[in-house]
C-alpha positions, 0 to 999 in steps of 0.5 A: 398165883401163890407165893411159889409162882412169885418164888419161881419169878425172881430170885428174893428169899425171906426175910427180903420177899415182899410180894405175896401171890400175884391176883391179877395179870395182863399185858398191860400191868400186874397186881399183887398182894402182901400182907404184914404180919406184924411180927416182920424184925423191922417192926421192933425198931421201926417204931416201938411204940409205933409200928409202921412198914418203912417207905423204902419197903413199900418201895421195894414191894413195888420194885419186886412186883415189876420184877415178877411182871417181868419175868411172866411177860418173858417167860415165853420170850427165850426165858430171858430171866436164865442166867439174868435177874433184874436190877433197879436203875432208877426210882423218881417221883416217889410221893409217900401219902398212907402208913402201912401198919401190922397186920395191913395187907397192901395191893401192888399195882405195877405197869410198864410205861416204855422200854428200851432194850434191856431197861423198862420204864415202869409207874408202881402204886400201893395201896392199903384199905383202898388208900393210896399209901405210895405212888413212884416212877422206876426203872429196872434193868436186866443184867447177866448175873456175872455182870 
């Protein structure tokens, strides 16, 4: 699934959509690509003369990856998203291993661990040319849009 099917999942926008397409989907995890062009602006300050995604965007690809599985698993429940949008509540148990580089296009793994009501416990893993570049524990929470 495209980039408009992840569009049409959550409300980021360029230059903070970090989810590409969606290549897998079940009722238990979801997988998705993105892949760094190298011409993205943090790359002109993060470093110079040595290039490299920072950790907190590999975090956020992940981050936005649960928010897309979220919003296709409830997709058929009422359209829970309509007039929601997710928000992180929590991050834990980040573990930072592989550097992302330009050109790199990384795989977001995410699964839902355990939910409560409107909060959902939630493992993320990125990986780049079958490394595991970040691992991390998070929990998102969908709120009303006026909250």
């Amino acid at each position: 699934m495209d980039r408009s099917v992840v569009m049409n999942a959550i409300p980021h926008r360029d230059p903070f959509l970090f989810v590409d397409e969606i290549l897998e989907m079940s009722e238990e995890e979801i997988v998705c690509r993105k892949t760094f062009s190298g011409e993205e602006a943090f790359f002109q300050g993060h470093y110079p003369d040595f290039p490299l995604v920072p950790g907190v965007l590999l975090c956020e690809a992940a981050l936005q990856t649960g928010a897309v599985f979220l919003s296709k698993k409830m997709e058929s429940a009422e359209g829970m998203f309509s007039g929601k949008m997710p928000v992180v509540a929590k991050m834990s148990d980040i573990r930072f291993r592989q550097i992302v580089r330009p050109g790199d296009s990384i795989l977001i793994q995410v699964k839902i661990e355990d939910s409560c009501a409107n909060a959902f416990q939630m493992a993320g893993t990125v990986t780049v040319n079958g490394k595991m570049s970040v691992k991390l524990k998070f929990t998102v929470m969908i709120v009303d849009k006026g909250e």
